[in-house]
C-alpha positions as CSV (number, residue, x, y, z in Angstrom):
1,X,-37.8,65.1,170.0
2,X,-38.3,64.9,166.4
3,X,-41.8,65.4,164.9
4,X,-43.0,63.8,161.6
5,X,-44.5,66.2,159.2
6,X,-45.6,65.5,155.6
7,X,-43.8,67.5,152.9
8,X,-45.6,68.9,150.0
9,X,-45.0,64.9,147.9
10,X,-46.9,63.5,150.8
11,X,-43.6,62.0,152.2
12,X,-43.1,62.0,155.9
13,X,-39.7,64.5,157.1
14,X,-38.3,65.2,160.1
15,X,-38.6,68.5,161.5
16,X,-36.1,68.9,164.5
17,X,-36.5,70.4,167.6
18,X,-33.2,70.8,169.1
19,X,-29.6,70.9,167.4
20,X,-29.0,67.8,166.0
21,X,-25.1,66.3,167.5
22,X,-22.8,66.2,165.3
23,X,-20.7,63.6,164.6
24,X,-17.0,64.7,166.3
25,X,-18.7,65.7,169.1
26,X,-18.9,62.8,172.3
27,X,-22.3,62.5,173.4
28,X,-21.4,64.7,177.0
29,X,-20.4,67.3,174.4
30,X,-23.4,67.4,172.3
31,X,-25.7,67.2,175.9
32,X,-24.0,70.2,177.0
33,X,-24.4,72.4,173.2
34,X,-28.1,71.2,173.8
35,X,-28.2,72.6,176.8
36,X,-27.0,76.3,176.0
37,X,-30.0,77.7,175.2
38,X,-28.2,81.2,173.8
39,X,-25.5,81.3,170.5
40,X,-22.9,82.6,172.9
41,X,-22.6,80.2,175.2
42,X,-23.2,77.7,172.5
43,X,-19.9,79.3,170.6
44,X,-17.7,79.3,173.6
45,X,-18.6,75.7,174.2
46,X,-17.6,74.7,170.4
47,X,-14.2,77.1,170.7
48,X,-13.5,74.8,173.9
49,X,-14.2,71.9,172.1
50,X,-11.9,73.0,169.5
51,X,-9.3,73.2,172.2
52,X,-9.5,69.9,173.2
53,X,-9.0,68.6,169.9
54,X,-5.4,70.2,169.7
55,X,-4.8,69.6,172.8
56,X,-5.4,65.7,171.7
57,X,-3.4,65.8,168.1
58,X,-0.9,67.5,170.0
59,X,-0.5,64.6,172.6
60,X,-0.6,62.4,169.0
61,X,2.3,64.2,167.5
62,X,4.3,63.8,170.9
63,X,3.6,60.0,171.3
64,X,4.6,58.6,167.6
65,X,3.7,55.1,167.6
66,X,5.6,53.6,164.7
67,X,3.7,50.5,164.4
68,X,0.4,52.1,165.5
69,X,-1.5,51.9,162.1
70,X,-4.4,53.7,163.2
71,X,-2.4,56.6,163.6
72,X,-2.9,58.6,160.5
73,X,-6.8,58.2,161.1
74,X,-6.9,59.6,164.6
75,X,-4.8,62.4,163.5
76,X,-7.0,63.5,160.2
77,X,-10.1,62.9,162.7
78,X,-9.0,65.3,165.5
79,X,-7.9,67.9,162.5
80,X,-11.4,67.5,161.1
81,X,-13.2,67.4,164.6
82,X,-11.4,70.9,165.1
83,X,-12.4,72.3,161.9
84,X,-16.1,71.2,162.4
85,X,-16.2,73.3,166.0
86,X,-14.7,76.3,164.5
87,X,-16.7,76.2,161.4
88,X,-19.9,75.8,164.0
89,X,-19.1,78.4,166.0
90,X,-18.4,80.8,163.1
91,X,-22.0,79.7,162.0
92,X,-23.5,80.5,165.4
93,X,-22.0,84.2,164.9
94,X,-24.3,84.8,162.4
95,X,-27.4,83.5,164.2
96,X,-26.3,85.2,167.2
97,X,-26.4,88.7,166.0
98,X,-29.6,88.0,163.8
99,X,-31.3,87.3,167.2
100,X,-29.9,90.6,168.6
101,X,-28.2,88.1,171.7
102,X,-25.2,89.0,172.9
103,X,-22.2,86.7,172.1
104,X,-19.2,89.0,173.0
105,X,-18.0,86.0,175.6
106,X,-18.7,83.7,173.5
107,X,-16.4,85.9,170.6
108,X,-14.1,86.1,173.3
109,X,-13.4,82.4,173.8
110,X,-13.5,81.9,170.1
111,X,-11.0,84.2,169.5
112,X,-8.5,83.6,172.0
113,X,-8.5,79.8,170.8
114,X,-8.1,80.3,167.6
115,X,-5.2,82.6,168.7
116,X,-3.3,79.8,170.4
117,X,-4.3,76.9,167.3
118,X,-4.0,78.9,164.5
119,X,0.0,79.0,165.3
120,X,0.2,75.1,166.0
121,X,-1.6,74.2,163.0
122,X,0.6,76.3,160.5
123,X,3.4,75.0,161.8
124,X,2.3,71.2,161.8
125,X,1.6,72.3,158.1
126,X,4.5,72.9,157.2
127,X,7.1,70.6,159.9
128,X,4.5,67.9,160.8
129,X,5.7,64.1,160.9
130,X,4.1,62.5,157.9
131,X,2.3,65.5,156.5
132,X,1.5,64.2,153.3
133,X,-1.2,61.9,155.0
134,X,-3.6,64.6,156.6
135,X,-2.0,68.2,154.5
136,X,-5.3,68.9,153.0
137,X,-7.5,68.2,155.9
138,X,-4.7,70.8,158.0
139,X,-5.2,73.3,155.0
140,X,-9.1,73.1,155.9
141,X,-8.4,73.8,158.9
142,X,-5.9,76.5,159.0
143,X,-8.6,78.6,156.4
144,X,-11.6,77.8,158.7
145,X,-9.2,79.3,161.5
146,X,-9.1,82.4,159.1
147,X,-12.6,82.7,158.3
148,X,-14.2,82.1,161.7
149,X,-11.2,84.6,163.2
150,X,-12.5,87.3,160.4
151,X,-16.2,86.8,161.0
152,X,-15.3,86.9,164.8
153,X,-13.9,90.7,164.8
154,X,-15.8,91.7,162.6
155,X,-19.0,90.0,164.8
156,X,-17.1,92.3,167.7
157,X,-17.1,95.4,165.9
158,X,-20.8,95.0,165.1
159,X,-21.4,94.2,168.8
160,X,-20.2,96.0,170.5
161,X,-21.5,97.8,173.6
162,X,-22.7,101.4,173.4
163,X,-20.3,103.7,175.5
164,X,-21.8,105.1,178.3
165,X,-21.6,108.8,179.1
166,X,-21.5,110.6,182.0
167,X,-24.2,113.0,182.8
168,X,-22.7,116.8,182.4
């Protein structure tokens, strides 16, 4: 639900109440980030996203369509799709410890699928059919990789539970 408020020019802006959805995410997606009420969950349902998008450009790569000419855009849409969920993510890692709410699964998930992407996409960088056509978008998306993989161990250090010690 979006409320109307006027700005200091007397101008009517919007003031959302819930996470707005973002344009590479399908409609079911952005119901179910909605729904998360907590960061953590919300990152481990934007590293699965992120998943899904490889998963996808991979299936691209492996069914070449030489006369497809929509190709190229699916391809630079899935690779920018994936580096919008990693970059959100990354972003909720911040909110998440600012609230004090624990995100260690959620760090967890992001983690381990940037672990199995990170691989892929430096390799389509540098063998990929046609690279020339989506090389900066991969870039992008190899250095969000980097960044959100940084901010998520260092997020995991900062997290982490207290050790529990055994009464003497």
């Amino acid at each position: 639900m979006t409320t109307l408020f006027t700005g200091s020019t007397g101008a009517p802006r919007a003031h959302a109440a819930a996470p707005q959805k973002k344009e590479y995410l399908s409609d079911a997606e952005a119901d179910k980030i909605r729904d998360a009420t907590f960061s953590g969950p919300r990152i481990a349902l934007y590293a699965s996203f992120a998943g899904d998008r490889i998963k996808k450009l991979q299936y691209e790569f492996a069914h070449l369509d030489p006369v497809d000419d929509k190709r190229t855009e699916r391809i630079i849409g899935l690779i920018n799709a994936y580096t919008g969920c990693i970059d959100d993510a990354a972003d909720l890692i911040d909110v998440g410890i600012e609230k004090q709410e624990d995100i260690r699964a959620g760090l967890k998930a992001l983690q381990a699928r940037i672990a199995e992407a990170l691989p892929y996409l430096q390799t389509v960088a540098k063998t990929g059919p046609e690279r020339e056509t989506y090389q900066d978008d991969i870039d992008d998306a190899i250095e969000a990789s980097q960044d959100a993989a940084k901010d998520a161990d260092g997020a995991q250090k900062e997290t982490t539970a207290p050790v529990r010690r055994k009464p003497t």
